[in-house]
VOGU-3710 file (C-alpha; in Angstrom, 3 decimals, decimal comma):
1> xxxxxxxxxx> 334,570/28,032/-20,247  332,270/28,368/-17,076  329,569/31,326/-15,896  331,367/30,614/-12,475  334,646/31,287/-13,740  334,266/34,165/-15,638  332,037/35,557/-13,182  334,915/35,023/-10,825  337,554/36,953/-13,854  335,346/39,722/-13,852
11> xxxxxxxxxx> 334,718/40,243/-10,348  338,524/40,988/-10,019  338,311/43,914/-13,004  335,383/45,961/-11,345  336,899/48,951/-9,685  337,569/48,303/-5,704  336,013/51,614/-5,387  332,712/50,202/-6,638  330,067/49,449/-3,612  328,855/45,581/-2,938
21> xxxxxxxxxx> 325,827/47,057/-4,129  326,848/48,287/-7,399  329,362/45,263/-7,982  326,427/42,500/-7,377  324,164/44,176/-10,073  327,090/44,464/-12,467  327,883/41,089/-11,780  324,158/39,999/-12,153  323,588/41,516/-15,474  327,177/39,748/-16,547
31> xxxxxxxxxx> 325,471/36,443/-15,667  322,194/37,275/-17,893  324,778/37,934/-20,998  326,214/35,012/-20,554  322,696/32,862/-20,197  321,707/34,338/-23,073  324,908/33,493/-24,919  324,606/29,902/-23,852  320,892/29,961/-24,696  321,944/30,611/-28,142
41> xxxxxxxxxx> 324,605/28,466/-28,927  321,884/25,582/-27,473  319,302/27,058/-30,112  321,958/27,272/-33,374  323,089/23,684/-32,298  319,651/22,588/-32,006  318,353/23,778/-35,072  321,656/22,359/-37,036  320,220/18,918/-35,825  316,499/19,405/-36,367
51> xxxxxxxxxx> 317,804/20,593/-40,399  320,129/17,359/-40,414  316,711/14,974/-39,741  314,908/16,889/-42,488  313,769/14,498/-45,115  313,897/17,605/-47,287  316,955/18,947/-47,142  319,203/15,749/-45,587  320,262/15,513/-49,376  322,054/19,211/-49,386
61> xxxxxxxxxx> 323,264/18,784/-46,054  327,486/18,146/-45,523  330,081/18,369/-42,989  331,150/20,997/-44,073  327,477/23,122/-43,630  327,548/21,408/-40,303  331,221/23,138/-39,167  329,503/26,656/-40,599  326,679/26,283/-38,294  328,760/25,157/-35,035
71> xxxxxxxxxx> 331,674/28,415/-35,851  328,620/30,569/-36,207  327,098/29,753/-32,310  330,515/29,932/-30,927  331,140/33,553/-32,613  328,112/34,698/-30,944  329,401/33,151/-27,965  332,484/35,040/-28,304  331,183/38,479/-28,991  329,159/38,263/-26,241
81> xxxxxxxxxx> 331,688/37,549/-23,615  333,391/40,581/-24,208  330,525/43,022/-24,549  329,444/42,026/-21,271  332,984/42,316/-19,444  332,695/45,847/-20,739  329,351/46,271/-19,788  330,579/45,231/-16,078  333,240/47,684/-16,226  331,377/51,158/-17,031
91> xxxxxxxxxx> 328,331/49,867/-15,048  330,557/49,665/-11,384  332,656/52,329/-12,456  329,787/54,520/-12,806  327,637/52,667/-10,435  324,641/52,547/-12,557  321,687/50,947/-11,768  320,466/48,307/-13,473  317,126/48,299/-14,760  314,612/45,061/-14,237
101> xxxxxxxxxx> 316,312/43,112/-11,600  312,919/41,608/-11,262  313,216/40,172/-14,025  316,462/38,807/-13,833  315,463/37,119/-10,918  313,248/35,118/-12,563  315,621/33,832/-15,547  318,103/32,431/-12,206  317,531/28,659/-11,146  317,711/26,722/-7,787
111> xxxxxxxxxx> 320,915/24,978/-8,435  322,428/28,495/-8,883  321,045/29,949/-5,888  321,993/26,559/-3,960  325,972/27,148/-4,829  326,252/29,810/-2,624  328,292/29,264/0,340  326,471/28,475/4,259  326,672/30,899/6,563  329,025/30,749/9,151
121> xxxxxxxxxx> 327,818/30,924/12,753  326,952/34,356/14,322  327,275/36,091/11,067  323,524/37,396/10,891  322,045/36,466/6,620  319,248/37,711/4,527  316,336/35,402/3,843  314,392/36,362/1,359  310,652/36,759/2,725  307,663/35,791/1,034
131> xxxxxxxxxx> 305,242/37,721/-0,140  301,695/36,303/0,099  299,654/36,915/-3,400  296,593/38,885/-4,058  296,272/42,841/-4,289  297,384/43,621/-0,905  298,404/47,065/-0,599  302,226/47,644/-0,061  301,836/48,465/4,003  299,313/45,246/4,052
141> xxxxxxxxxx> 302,562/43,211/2,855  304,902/44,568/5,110  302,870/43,476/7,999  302,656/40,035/6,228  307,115/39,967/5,798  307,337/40,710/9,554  304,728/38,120/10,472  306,167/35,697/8,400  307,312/32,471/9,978  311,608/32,293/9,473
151> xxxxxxxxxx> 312,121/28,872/7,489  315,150/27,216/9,144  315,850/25,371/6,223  315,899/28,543/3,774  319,178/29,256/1,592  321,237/31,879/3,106  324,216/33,924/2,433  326,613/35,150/4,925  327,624/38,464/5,334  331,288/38,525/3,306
161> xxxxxxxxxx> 332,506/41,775/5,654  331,370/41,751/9,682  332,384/45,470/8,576  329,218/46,639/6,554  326,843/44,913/8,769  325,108/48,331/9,408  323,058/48,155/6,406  321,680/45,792/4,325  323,733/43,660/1,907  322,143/43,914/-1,963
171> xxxxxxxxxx> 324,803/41,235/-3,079  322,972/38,747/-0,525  319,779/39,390/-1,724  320,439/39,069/-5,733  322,511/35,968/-5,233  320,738/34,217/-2,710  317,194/33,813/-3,845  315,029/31,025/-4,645  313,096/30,786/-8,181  310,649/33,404/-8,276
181> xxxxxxxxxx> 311,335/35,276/-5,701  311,113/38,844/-6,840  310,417/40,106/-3,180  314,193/40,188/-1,943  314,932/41,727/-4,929  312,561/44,571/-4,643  314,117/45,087/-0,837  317,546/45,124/-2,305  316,805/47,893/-4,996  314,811/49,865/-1,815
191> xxxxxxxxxx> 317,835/49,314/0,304  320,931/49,829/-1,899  321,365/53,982/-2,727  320,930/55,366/-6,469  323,305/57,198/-8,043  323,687/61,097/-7,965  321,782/62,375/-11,321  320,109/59,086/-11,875  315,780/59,199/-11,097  315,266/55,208/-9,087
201> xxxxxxxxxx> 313,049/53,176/-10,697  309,212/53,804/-9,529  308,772/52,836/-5,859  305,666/52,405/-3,735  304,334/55,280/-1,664  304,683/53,014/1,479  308,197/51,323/1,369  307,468/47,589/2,685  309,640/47,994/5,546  313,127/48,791/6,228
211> xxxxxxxxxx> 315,518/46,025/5,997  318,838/46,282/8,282  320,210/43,914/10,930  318,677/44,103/14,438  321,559/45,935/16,922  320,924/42,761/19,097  320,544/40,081/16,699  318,333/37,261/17,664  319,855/33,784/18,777  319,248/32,594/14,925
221> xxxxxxxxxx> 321,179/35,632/13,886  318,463/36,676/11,339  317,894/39,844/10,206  314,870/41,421/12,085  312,229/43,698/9,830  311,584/47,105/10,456  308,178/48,447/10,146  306,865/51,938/9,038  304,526/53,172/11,482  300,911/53,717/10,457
231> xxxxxxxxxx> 300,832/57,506/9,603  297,146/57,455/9,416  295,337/59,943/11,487  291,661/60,342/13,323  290,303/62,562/15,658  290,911/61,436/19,118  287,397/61,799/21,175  286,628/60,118/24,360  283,149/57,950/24,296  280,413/59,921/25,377
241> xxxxxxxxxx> 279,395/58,988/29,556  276,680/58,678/31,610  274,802/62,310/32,527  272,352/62,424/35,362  269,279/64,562/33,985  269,314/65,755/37,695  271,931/67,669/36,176  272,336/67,888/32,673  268,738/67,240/31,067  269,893/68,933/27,603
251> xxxxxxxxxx> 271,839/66,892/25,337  273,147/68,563/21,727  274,505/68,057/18,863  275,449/68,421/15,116  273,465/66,134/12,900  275,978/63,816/10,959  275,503/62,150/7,635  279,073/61,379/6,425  279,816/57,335/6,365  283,489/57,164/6,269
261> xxxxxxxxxx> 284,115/55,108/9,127  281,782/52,364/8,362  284,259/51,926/5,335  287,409/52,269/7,822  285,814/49,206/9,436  285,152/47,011/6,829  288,920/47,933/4,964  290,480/46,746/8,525  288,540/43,135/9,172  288,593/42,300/5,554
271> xxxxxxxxxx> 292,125/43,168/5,707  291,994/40,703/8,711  292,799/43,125/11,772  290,324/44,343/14,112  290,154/48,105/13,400  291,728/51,473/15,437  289,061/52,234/17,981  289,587/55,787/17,137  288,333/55,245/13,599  285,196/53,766/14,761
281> xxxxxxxxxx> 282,498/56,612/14,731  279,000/54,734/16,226  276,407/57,316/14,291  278,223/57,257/10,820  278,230/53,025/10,746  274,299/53,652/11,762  273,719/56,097/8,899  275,669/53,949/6,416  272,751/51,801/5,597  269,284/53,110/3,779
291> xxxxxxxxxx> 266,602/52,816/5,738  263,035/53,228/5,304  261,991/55,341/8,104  258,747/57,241/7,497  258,883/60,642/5,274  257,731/63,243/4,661  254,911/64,651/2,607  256,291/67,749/0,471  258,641/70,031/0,565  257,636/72,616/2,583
301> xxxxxxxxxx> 258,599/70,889/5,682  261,307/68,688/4,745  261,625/66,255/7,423  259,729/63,974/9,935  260,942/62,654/12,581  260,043/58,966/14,294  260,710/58,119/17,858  260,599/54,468/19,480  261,410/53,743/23,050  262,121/49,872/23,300
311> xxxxxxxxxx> 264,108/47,620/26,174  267,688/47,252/25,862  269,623/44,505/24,259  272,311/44,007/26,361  271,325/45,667/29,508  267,653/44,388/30,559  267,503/47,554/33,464  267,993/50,552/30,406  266,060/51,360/27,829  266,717/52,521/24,183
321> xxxxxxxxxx> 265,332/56,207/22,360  265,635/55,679/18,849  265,354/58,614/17,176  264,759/57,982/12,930  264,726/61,623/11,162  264,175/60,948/7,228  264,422/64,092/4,291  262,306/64,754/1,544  263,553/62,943/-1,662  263,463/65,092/-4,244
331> xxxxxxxxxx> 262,343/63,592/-7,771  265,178/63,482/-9,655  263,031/65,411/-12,537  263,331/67,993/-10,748  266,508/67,772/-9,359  268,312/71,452/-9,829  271,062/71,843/-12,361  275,089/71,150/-10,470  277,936/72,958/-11,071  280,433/70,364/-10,036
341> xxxxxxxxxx> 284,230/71,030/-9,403  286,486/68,228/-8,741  289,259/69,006/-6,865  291,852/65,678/-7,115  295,238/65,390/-5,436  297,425/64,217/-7,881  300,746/64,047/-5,563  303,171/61,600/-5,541  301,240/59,965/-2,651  298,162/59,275/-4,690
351> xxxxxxxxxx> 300,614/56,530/-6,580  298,933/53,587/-5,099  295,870/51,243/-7,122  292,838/51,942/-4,198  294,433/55,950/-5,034  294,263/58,177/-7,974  293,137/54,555/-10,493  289,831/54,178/-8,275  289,066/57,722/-7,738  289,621/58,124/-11,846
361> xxxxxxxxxx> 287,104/55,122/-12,006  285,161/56,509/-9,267  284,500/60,072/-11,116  283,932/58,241/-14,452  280,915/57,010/-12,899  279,748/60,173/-11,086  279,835/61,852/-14,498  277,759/59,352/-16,441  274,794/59,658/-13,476  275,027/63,443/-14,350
371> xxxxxxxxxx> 272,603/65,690/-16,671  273,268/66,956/-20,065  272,981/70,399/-18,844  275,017/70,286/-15,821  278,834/71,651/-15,640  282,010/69,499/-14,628  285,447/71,655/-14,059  288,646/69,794/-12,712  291,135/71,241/-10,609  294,467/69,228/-9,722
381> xxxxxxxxxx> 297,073/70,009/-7,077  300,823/68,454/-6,446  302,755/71,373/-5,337  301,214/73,576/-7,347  296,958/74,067/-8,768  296,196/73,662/-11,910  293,018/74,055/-14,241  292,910/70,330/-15,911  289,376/71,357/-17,070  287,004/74,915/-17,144
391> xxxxxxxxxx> 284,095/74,190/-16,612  282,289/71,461/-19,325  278,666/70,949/-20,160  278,302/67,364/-19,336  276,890/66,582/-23,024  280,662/67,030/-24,317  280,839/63,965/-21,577  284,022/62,339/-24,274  285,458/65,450/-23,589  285,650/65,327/-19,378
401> xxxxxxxxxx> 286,363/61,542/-19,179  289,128/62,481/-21,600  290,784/64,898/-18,804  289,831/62,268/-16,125  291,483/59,286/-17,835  295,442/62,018/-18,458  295,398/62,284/-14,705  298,644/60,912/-13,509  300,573/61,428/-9,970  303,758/63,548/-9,224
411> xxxxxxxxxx> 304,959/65,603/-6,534  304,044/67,039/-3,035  300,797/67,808/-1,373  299,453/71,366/-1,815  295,865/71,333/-0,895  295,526/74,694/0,582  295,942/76,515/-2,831  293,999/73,676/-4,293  291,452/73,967/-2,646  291,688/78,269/-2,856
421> xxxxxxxxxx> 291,536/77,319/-7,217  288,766/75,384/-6,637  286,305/77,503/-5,073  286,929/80,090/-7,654  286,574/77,878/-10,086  283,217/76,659/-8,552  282,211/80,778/-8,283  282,917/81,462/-11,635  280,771/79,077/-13,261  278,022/79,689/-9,979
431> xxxxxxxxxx> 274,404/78,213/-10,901  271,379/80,693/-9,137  269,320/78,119/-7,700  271,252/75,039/-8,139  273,789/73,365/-6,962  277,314/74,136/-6,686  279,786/72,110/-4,516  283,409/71,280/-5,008  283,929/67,434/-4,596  287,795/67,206/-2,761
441> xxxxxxxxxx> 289,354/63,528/-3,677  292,629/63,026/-1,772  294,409/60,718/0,863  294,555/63,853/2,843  298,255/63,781/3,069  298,428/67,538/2,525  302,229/68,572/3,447  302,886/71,847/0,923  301,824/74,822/2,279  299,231/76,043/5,038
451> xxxxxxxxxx> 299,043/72,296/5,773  297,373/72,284/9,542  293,779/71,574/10,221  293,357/74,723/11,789  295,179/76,469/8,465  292,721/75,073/6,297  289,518/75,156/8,361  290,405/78,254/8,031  290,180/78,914/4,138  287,181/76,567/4,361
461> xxxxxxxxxx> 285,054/78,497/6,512  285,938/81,932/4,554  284,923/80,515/1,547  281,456/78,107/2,440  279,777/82,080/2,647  279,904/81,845/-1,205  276,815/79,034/-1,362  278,842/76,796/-2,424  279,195/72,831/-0,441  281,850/70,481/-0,156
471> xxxxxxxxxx> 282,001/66,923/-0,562  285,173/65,150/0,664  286,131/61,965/-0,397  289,344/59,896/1,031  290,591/56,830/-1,154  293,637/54,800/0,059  295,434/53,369/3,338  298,642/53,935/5,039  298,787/57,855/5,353  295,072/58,848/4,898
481> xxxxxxxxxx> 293,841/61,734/7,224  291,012/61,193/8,295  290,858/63,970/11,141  291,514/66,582/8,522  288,996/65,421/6,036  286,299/65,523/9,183  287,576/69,210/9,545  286,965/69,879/5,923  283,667/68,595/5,845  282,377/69,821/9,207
491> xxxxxxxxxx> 283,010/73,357/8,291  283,008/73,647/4,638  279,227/72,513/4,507  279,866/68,819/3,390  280,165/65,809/3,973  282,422/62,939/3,955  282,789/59,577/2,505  285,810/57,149/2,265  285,935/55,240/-1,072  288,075/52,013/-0,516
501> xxxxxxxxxx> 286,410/49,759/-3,394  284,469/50,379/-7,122  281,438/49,147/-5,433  281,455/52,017/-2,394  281,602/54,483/-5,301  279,010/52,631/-6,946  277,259/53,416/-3,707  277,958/56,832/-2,739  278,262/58,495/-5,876  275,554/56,477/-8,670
511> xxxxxxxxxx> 272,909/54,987/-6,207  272,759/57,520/-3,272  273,944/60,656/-5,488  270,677/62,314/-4,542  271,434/62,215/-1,047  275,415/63,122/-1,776  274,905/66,262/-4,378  272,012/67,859/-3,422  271,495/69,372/-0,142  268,013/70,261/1,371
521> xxxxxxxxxx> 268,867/71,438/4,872  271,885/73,086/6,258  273,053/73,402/9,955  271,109/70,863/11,162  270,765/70,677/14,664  269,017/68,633/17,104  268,386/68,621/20,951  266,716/66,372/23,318  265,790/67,409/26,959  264,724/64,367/29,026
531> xxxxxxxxxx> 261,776/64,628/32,067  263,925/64,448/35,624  260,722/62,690/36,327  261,082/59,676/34,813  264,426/59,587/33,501  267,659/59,537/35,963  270,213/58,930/33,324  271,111/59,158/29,678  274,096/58,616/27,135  274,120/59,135/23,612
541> xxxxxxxxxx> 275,650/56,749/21,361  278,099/58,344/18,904  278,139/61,795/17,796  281,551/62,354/19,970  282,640/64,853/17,439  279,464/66,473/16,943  278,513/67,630/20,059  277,436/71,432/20,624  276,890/73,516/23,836  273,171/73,728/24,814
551> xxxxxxxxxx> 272,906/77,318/23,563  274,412/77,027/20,292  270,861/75,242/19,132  269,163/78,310/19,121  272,439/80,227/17,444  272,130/80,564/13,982  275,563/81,680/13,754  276,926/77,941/14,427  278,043/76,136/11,696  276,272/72,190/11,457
561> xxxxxxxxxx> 275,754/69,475/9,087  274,111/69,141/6,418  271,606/66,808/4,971  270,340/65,761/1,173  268,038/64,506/-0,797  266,145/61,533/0,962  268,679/61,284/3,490  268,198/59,867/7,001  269,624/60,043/10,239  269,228/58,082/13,184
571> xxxxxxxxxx> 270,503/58,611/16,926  270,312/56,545/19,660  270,046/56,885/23,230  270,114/54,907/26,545  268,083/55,801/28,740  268,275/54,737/32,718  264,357/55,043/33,959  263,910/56,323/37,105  264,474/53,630/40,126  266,018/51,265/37,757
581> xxxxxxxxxx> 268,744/49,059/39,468  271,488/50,551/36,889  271,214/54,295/38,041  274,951/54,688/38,151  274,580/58,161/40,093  273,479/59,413/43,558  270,842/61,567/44,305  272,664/65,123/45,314  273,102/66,033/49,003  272,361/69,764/48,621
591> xxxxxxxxxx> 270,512/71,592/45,984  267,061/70,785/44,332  267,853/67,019/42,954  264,444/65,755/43,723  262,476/69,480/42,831  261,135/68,969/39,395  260,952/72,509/37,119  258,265/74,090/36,901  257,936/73,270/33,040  258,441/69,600/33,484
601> xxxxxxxxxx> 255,805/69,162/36,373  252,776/70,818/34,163  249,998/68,119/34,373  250,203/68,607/30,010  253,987/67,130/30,183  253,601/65,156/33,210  253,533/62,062/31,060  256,384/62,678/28,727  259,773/61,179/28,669  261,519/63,393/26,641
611> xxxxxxxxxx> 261,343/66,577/24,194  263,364/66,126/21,046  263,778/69,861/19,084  265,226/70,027/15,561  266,606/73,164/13,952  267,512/73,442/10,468  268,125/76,348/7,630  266,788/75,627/3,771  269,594/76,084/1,346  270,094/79,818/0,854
621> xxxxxxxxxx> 268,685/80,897/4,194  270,240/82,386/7,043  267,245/82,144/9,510  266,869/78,353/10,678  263,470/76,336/11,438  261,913/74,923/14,694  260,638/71,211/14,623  259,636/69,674/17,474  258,754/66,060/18,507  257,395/65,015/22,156
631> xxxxxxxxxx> 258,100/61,408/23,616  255,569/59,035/25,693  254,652/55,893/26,543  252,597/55,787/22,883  256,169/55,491/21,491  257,183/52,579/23,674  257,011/48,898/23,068  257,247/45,923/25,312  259,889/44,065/23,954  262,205/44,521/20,926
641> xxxxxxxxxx> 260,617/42,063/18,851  257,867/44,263/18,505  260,008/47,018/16,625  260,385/47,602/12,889  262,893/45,376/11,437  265,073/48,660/10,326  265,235/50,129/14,019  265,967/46,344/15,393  269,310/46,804/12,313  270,042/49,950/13,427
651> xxxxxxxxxx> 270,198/49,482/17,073  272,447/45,679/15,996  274,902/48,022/14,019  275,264/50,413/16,831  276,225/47,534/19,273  278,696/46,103/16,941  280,429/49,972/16,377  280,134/50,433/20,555  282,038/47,070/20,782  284,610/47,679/18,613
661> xxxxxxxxxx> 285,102/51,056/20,326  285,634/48,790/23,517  282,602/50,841/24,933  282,202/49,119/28,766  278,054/49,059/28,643  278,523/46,428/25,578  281,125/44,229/26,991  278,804/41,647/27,836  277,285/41,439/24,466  278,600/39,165/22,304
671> xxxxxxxxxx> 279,184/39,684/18,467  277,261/36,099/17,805  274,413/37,942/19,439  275,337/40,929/17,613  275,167/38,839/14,275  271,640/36,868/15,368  269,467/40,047/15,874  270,548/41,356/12,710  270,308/38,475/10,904  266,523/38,739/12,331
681> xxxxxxxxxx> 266,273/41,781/11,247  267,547/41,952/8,011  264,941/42,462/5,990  264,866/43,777/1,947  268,614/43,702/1,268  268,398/45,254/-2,210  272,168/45,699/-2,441  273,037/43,155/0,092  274,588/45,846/2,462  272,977/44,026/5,157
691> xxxxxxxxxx> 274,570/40,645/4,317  277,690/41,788/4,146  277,429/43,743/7,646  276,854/39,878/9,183  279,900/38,858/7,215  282,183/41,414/9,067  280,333/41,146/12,331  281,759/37,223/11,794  284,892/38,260/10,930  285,303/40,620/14,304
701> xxxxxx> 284,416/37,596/16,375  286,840/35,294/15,000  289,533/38,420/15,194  288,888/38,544/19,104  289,513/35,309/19,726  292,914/34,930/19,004
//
């Protein structure tokens, strides 16, 4: 008796009505019974012959035990069989899944996978792809199956029916595999329907791709791999251009602290593609880094700001304004008590390891940086809210890293009413004179309920009149919405930050949780107005989606960012000077282009370059502060040598997020010269930030050169 030819008897008792799909995993888990049957008629012969060597017991031993031991192995043998023809039976006449094909995959050998017939020519066949190793994310390893090089010499199966060519065959990809390869497999049990009643085994959130022959096949005949589309979205803002001061001498706009995109960045070229242009937000990689800009000296006016005029890396006829603002650090002794909500989407989409496992890990650490007398509360959504946790002193810490670690995903995305729980949550347990800020976690994949940006900007901005801040943090790849959690934050007096590792939560939640819980300004606004007199031409790098009109600065009533503890922020300029050879705009024809105002052209400001003007509103205030900063030739240097080695990083980061934006004034700048002056410039790398910003400025050039 042969696998082959019982295999062969019971392929002609499953029901005709059965699919291929069904009949190739009854007929698979047939072949495992009878592997193991054989396995253990080799293991009761064996051990017959190890006994009959046995010094010890040779003198007992008999024909006779011999013929008890052989029956015995062949009566196993024979119940077997049968069981597993039954087994075959109910399986394709219910056309039940079976459960770890995975596994069975692994117990099937070459010379089995190399009896199966050629393929004849133009029928298209399956080839299994393979799957490179490491912790790629599903979506990462679809990309890698369609860029996979098709091995001519790879066993194939041809399609048995030119009939069911529209979709793909499961039989061919559980028969025709070679050792180990659990990838075709995991296709098959994607491609082949489950039955009605019966929940599929767990899948990824991002299917690898969607297997099915191409209409026109390719000369080879091989079966071409469909990929999802990137679902991810970002806000869509054109680079900010060249103004003439002529006629727009005001520039404004919304400070920004969040970092997210630096993150994007990193995810993309250590993922080994250069990333979405869209995702690339200048100001946030130039805020990502600590620097030690100048502070100031108490609280009562709770920033300074530094400005430094120096010549322009890649453009020797511009200049650069680099304008450093820093925030009082407040000691953590005296650091206010929190009342902390966190608000984690627990949907079916947060089913992913960089998901709802590193934003468990992620809070686990927030908690044990908190005090003893500060208040945790944890709010879930999937379809529905839920209270996971009222609000906790954080000395029954067991108790709240109990509810963290019971989190597990399940169902749809319904952040709206979420997000509605967690405020009142948050106002329920309020702290007078402290802080109290709901801390969203999510992909942003919200698709239950009021699920537009506009819906839930909304909500947001109804509820941010309660005092209390939001921090929004994004964790995964694939579907994560980024424009929505920049909506969020913008309006719901927050900030943003994408976790994609342990170590960025290590970052943004343990070593800069000053900065990220507690706030010190709110609606922070700044505006520069440049002298027509010796500037002809500015542009300000970044801040797309923080600009404001010119006469919202002095509105109290528009919303801004906000900053914390020891934060800074930096913004950059270029400037033209006037006469320069790179004055990109003519002198008007009509109207007063060369009459100077009246303010500008006072002998006291005759000197000036620029006026930069900061507003901001202390937590709890409704009436915002004036600073004010004026620019000369005392802030200028000669060359850029002569700057601090922090502005010389800062202005090397902002050329490496301009080129990746494919901004035109950087084309000429290469990322080697990118990587020397901040190599130069590197400085105190505490946490090796620095060092690894080189390592990704290599990794972009090699990117663009293929």
């Amino acid at each position: 008796m042969t696998v082959d030819k019982e295999l062969e008897k019971l392929s002609r008792l499953t029901p005709p009505a059965a699919t291929p799909e069904a009949r190739a995993r009854a007929l698979t888990a047939a072949m495992q019974a009878f592997d193991t049957a054989e396995n253990s008629a080799q293991a009761a012969q064996g051990n017959a012959k190890g006994w009959r060597q046995s010094s010890i017991i040779n003198w007992i031993w008999s024909p006779a035990m011999n013929k008890k031991f052989l029956a015995g192995s062949a009566l196993a043998t024979l119940l077997v069989i049968p069981a597993a023809g039954y087994l075959t039976i109910e399986l394709t006449r219910n056309e039940l899944p079976i459960a770890d094909q995975t596994e069975i995959a692994g117990n099937l050998s070459k010379s089995e996978a190399s009896k199966q017939p050629a393929a004849t020519a133009g029928q298209p066949v399956a080839v299994a792809p393979q799957i490179p190793a490491g912790n790629d994310s599903p979506a990462e390893q679809s990309v890698a199956v369609a860029q996979a090089p098709q091995d001519k010499e790879a066993p194939a199966l041809a399609k048995p029916d030119a009939s069911q060519t529209s979709e793909f065959d499961a039989n061919a990809a559980l028969t025709n595999k070679p050792e180990g390869s659990a990838a075709a497999l995991g296709a098959a049990k994607r491609a082949a329907p489950a039955a009605p009643g019966i929940v599929p085994q767990r899948q990824f959130a991002e299917p690898m791709a969607a297997i099915a022959p191409s209409p026109a096949p390719p000369a080879e005949g091989r079966v071409q791999m469909q990929l999802d589309p990137n679902r991810e979205r970002f806000a869509n803002a054109a680079a900010n251009p060249i103004k003439s001061v002529a006629t727009d001498p005001v520039s404004t706009f919304s400070a920004d602290v969040d970092s997210a995109s630096y993150s994007f960045v990193r995810r993309s070229l250590t993922g080994g593609a250069l990333p979405d242009p869209q995702s690339v937000r200048v100001e946030e990689m130039i805020n990502y880094f600590p620097y030690d800009w100048p502070g100031p000296e108490n609280a009562a006016q709770p920033f300074k700001a530094t400005v430094t005029v120096m010549p322009t890396p890649w453009n020797h006829d511009t200049e650069l304004m680099h304008v450093a603002i820093k925030g009082y650090d407040i000691a953590p002794a005296t650091t206010p008590h929190a009342n902390l909500v966190f608000l984690i989407d627990v949907s079916g989409s947060m089913d992913e390891p960089d998901k709802l496992p590193l934003l468990k890990s992620a809070f686990r650490l927030l908690v044990n940086r908190l005090k003893a007398d500060d208040t945790v509360s944890i709010v879930t959504y999937a379809g529905n809210a839920g209270t996971v946790l009222s609000p906790t002193r954080v000395a029954e810490k067991s108790k709240i890293l109990s509810a963290i670690d019971k989190l597990e995903p399940g169902g749809s995305t319904g952040g709206a009413e979420g997000i509605e729980a967690a405020y009142d949550l948050a106002k329920q347990a309020f702290v007078k004179d402290g802080v109290n800020r709901v801390m969203l976690a999510t992909d942003g994949d919200f698709n239950v309920g009021p699920s537009s940006d506009e819906d839930l900007k909304r909500i947001i901005e109804e509820r941010r009149r309660d005092g209390i801040f939001l921090t929004v943090l994004g964790f995964g790849r694939g579907n994560l919405n980024d424009s929505l959690m920049q909506t969020l934050a913008q309006n719901g007096n927050g900030s943003a930050a994408y976790i994609d590792t342990l170590a960025e939560a290590q970052k943004t939640l343990v070593e800069e949780a000053g900065s990220t819980l507690f706030p010190i300004a709110s609606d922070v606004k700044f505006q520069v107005e440049f002298n027509p007199e010796r500037i002809a031409e500015y542009r300000l790098i970044g801040y797309e989606t923080r600009a404001l009109n010119r006469e919202d600065f002095n509105n109290d009533r528009v919303d801004a960012g906000d900053i914390g503890s020891g934060h800074s922020v930096t913004a950059i300029y270029e400037i033209t000077p006037k006469g320069s050879p790179a004055v990109m705009n003519d002198d008007l024809r009509y109207g007063a282009a060369n009459k100077v105002p009246a303010e500008a052209s006072d002998s006291a400001h005759h000197g000036e370059l620029a006026f930069v003007k900061m507003r901001y509103k202390r937590p709890g205030e409704d009436k915002s502060a004036l600073i004010t900063t004026p620019v000369d030739d005392n802030n200028a240097v000669a060359t850029i040598d002569a700057t601090p080695q922090d502005v010389r990083f800062s202005v090397a980061v902002a050329a490496f997020g301009q080129k990746l934006s494919h901004i035109a004034a950087v084309d000429s700048y290469s990322y080697r010269a990118i990587a020397d002056l901040a190599a130069a410039s590197r400085g105190t790398d505490t946490f090796g930030y620095r060092s690894d910003f080189l390592g990704l400025v290599r990794l972009a050039d090699g990117l663009s050169q293929r």
